[in-house]
N, CA, C and O atoms as a Tinker XYZ file with bonds, in Angstrom:
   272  protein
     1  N     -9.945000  -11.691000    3.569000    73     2
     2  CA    -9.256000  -10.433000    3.388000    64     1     3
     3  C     -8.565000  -10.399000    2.022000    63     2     4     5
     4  O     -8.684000   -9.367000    1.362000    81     3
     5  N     -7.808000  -11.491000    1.498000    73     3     6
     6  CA    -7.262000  -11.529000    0.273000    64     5     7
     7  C     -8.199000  -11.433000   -0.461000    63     6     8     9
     8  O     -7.770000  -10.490000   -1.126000    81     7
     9  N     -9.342000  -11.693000   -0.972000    73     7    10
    10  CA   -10.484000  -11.843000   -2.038000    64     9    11
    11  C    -10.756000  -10.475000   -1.673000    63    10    12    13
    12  O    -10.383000  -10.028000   -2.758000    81    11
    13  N    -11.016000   -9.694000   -1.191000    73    11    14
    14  CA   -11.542000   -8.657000   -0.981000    64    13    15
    15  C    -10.840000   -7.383000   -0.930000    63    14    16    17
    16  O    -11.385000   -6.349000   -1.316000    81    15
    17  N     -9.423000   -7.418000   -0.382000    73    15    18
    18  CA    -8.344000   -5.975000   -0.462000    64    17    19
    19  C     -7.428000   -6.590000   -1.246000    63    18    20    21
    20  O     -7.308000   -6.416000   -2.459000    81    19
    21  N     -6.651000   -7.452000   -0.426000    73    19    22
    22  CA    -5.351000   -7.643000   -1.712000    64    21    23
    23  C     -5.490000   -7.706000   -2.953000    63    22    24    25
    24  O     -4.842000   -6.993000   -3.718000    81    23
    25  N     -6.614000   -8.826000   -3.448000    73    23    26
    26  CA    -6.839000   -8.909000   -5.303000    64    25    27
    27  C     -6.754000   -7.507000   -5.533000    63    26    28    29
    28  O     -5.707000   -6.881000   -5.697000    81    27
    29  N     -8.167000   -6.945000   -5.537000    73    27    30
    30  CA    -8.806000   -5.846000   -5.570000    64    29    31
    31  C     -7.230000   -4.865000   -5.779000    63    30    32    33
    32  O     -6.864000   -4.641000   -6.933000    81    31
    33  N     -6.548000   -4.438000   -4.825000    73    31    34
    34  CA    -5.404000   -3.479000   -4.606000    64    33    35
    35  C     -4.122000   -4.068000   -5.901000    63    34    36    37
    36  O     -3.522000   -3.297000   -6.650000    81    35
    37  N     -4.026000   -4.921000   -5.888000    73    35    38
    38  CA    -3.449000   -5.879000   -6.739000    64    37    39
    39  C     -3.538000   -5.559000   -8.081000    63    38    40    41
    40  O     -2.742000   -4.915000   -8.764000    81    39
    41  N     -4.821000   -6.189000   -8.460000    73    39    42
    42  CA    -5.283000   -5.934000   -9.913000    64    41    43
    43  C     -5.116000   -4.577000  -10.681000    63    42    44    45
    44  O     -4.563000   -4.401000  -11.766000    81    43
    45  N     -5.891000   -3.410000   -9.640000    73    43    46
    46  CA    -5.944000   -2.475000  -10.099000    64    45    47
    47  C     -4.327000   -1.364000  -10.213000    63    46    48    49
    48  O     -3.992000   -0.873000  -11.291000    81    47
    49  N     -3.664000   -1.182000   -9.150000    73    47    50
    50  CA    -2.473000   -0.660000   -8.744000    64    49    51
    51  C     -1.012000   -1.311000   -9.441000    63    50    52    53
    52  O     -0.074000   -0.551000   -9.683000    81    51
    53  N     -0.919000   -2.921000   -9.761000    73    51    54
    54  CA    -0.007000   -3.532000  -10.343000    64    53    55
    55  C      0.299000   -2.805000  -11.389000    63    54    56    57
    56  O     -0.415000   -2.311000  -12.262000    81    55
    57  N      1.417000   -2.788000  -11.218000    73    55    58
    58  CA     2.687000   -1.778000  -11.802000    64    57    59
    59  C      2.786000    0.444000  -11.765000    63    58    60    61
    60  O      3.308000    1.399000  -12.340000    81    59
    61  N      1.835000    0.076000  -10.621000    73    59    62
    62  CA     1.497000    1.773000  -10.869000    64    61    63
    63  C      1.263000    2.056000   -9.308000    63    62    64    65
    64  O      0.239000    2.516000   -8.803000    81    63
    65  N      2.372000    1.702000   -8.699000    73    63    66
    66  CA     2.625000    2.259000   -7.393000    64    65    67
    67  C      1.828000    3.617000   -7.077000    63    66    68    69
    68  O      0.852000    3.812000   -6.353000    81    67
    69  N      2.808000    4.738000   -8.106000    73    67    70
    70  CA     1.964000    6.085000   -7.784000    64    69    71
    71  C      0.906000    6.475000   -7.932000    63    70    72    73
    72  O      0.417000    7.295000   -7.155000    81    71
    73  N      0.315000    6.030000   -8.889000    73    71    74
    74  CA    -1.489000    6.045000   -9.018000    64    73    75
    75  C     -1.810000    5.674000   -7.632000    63    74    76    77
    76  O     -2.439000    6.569000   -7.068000    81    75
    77  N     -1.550000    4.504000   -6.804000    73    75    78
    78  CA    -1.808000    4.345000   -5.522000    64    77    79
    79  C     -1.759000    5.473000   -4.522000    63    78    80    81
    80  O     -2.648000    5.918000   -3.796000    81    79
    81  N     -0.292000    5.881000   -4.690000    73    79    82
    82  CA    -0.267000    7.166000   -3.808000    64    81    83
    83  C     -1.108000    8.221000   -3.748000    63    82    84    85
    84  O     -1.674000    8.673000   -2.753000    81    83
    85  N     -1.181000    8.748000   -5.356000    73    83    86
    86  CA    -2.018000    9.620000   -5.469000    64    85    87
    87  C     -3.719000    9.189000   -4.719000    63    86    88    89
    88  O     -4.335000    9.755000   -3.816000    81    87
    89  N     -4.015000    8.181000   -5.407000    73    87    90
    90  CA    -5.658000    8.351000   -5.031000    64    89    91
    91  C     -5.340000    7.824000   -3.842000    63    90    92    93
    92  O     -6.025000    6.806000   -3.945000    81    91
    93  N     -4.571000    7.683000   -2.258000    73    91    94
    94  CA    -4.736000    7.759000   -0.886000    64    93    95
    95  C     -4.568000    9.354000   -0.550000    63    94    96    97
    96  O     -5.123000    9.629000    0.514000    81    95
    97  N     -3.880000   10.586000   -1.250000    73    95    98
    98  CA    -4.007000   11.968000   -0.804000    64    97    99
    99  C     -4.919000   12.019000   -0.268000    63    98   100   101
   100  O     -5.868000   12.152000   -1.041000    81    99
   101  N     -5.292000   11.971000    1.106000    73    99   102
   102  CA    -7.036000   12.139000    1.947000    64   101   103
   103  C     -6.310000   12.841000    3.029000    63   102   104   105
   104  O     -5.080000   12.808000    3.049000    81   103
   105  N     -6.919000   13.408000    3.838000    73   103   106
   106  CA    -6.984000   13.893000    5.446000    64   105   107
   107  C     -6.520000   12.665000    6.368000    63   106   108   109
   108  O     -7.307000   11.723000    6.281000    81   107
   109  N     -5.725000   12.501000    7.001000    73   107   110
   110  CA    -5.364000   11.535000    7.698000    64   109   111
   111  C     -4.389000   10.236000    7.427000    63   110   112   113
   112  O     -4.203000    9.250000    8.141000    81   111
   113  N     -3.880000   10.552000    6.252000    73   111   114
   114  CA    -3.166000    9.601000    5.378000    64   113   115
   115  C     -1.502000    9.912000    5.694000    63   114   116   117
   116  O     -1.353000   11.084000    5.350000    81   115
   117  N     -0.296000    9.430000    6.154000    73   115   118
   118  CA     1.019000    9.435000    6.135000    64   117   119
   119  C      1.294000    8.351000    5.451000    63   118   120   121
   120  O      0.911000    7.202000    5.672000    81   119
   121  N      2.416000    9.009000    4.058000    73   119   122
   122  CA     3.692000    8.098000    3.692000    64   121   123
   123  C      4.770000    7.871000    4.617000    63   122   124   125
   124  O      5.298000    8.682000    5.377000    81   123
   125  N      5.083000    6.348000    4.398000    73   123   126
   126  CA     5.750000    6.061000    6.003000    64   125   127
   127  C      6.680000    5.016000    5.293000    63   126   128   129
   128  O      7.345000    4.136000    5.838000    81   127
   129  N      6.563000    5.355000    3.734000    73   127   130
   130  CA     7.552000    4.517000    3.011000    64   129   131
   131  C      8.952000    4.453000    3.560000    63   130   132   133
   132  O      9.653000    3.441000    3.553000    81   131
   133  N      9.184000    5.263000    3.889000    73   131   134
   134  CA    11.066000    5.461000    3.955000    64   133   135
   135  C     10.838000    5.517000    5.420000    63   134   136   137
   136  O     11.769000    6.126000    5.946000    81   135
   137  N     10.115000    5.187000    6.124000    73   135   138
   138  CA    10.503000    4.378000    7.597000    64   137   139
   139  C     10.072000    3.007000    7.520000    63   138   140   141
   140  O      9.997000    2.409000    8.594000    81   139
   141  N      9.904000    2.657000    6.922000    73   139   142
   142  CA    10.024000    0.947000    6.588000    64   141   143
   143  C     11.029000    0.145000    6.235000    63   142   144   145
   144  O     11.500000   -0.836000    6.811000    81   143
   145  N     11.360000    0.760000    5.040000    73   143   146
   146  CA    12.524000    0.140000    4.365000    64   145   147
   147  C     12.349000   -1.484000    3.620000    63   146   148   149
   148  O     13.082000   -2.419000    3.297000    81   147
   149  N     11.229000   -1.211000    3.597000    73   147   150
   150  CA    10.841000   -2.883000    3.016000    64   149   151
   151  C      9.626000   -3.235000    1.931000    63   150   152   153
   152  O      9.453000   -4.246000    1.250000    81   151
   153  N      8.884000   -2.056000    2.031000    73   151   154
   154  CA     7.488000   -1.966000    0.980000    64   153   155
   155  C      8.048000   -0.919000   -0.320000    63   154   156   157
   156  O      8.891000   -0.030000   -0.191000    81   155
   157  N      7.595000   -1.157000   -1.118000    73   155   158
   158  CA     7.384000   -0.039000   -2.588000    64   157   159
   159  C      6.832000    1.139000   -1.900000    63   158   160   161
   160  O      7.416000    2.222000   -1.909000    81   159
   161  N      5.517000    0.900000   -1.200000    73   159   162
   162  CA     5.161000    1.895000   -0.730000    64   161   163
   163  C      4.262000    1.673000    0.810000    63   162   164   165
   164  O      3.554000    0.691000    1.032000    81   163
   165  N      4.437000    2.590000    1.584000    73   163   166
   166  CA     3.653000    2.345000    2.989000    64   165   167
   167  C      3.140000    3.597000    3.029000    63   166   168   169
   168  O      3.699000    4.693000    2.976000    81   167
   169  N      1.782000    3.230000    3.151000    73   167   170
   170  CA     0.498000    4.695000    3.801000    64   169   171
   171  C      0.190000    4.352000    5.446000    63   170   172   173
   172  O      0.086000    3.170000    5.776000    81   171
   173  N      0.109000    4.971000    6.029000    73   171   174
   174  CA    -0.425000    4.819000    7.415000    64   173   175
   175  C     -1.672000    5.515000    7.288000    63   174   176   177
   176  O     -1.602000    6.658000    6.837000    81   175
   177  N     -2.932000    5.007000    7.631000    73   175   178
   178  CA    -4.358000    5.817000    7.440000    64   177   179
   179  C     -5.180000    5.600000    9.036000    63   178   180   181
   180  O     -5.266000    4.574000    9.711000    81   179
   181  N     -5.684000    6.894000    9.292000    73   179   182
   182  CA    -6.005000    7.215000   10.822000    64   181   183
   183  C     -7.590000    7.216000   10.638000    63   182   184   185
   184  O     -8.233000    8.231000   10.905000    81   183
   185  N     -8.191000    6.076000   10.186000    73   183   186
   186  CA    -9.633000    6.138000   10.330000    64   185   187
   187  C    -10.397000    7.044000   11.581000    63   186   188   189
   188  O    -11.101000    8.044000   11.441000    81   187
   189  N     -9.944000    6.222000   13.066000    73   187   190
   190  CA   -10.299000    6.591000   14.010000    64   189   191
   191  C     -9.169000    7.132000   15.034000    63   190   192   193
   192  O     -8.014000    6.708000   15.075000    81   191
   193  N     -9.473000    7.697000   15.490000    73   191   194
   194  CA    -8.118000    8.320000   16.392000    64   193   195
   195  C     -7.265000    6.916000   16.746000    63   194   196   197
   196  O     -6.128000    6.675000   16.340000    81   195
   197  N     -7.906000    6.237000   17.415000    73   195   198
   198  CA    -7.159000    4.800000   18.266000    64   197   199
   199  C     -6.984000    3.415000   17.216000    63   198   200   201
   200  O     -6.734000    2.235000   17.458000    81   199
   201  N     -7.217000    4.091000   16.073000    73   199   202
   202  CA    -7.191000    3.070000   15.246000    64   201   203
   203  C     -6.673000    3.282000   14.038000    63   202   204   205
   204  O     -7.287000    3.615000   13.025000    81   203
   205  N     -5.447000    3.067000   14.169000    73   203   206
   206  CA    -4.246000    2.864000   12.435000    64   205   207
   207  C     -4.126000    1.472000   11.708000    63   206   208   209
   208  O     -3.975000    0.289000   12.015000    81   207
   209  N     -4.282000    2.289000   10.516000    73   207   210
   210  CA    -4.022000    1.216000    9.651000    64   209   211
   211  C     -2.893000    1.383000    8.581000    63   210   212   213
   212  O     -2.782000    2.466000    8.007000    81   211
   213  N     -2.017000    0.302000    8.284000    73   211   214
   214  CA    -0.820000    0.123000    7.601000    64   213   215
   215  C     -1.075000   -0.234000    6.247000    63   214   216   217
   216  O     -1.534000   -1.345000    5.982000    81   215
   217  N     -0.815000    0.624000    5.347000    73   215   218
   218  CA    -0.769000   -0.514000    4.175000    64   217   219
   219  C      0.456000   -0.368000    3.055000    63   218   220   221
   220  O      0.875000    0.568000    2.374000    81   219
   221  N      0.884000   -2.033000    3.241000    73   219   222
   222  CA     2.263000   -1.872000    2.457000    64   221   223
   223  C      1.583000   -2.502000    1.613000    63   222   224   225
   224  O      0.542000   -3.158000    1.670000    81   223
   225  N      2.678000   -2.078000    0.389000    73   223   226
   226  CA     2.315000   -2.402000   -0.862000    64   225   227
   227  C      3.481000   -3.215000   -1.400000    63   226   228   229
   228  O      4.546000   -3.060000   -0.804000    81   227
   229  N      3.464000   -3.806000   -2.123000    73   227   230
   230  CA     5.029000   -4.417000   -2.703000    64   229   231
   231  C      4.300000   -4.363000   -4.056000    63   230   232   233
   232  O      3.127000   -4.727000   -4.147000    81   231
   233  N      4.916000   -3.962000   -4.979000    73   231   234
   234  CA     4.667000   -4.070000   -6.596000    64   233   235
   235  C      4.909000   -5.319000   -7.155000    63   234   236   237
   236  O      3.976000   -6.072000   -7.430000    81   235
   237  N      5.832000   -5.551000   -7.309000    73   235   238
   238  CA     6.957000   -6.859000   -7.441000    64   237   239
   239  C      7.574000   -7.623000   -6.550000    63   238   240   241
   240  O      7.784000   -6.941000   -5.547000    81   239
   241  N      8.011000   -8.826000   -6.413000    73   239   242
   242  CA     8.969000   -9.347000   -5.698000    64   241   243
   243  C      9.786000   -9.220000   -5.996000    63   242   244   245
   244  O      9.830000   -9.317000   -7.222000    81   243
   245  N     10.866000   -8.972000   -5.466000    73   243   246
   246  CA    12.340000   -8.582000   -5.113000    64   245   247
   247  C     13.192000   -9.994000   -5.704000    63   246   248   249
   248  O     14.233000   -9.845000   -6.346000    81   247
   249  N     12.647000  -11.316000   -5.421000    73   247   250
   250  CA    13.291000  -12.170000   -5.396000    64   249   251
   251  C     13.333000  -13.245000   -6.743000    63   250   252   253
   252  O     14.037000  -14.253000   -6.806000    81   251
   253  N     12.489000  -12.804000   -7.687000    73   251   254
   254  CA    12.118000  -13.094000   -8.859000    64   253   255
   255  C     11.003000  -13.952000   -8.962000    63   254   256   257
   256  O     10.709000  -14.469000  -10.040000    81   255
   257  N     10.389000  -14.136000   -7.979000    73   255   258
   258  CA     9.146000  -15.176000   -8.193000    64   257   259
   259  C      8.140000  -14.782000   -8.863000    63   258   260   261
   260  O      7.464000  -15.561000   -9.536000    81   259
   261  N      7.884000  -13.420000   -8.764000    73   259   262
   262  CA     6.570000  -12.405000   -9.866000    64   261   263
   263  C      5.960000  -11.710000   -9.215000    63   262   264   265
   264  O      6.436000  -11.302000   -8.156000    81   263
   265  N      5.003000  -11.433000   -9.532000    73   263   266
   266  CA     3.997000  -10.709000   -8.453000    64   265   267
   267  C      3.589000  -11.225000   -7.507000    63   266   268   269
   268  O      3.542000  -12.453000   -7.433000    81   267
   269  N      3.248000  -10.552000   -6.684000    73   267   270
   270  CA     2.429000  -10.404000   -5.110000    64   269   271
   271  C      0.625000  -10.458000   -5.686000    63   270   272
   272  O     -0.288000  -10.381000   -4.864000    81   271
């Protein structure tokens, strides 16, 4: 899963949170950032009715270690 979404989401999105946001604008997509309280950013995406998917993002670490 890391070799394949995280890098990938990583590489491209690092330091540009909103570019992220923007290209998830789809049909079925909720920002769910500010009910988290813990990601840069959270999308909730409704592929299938019975099936959600979360994706937090963290830009940076908070704690000074560097990137995610």
């Amino acid at each position: 899963m890391v070799e394949h979404v995280e890098t990938p989401l990583t590489k491209r999105f690092k330091g540009k949170p909103d570019e992220l946001f923007s290209a998830s604008r789809l049909p079925g997509v909720t920002d769910v950032t500010y009910e988290t309280n813990s990601a840069d950013l959270a999308l909730l995406f409704r592929p299938l009715p019975r099936v959600p998917v979360m994706l937090l993002f963290w830009d940076e670490d908070r704690f000074g270690v560097g990137p995610r």
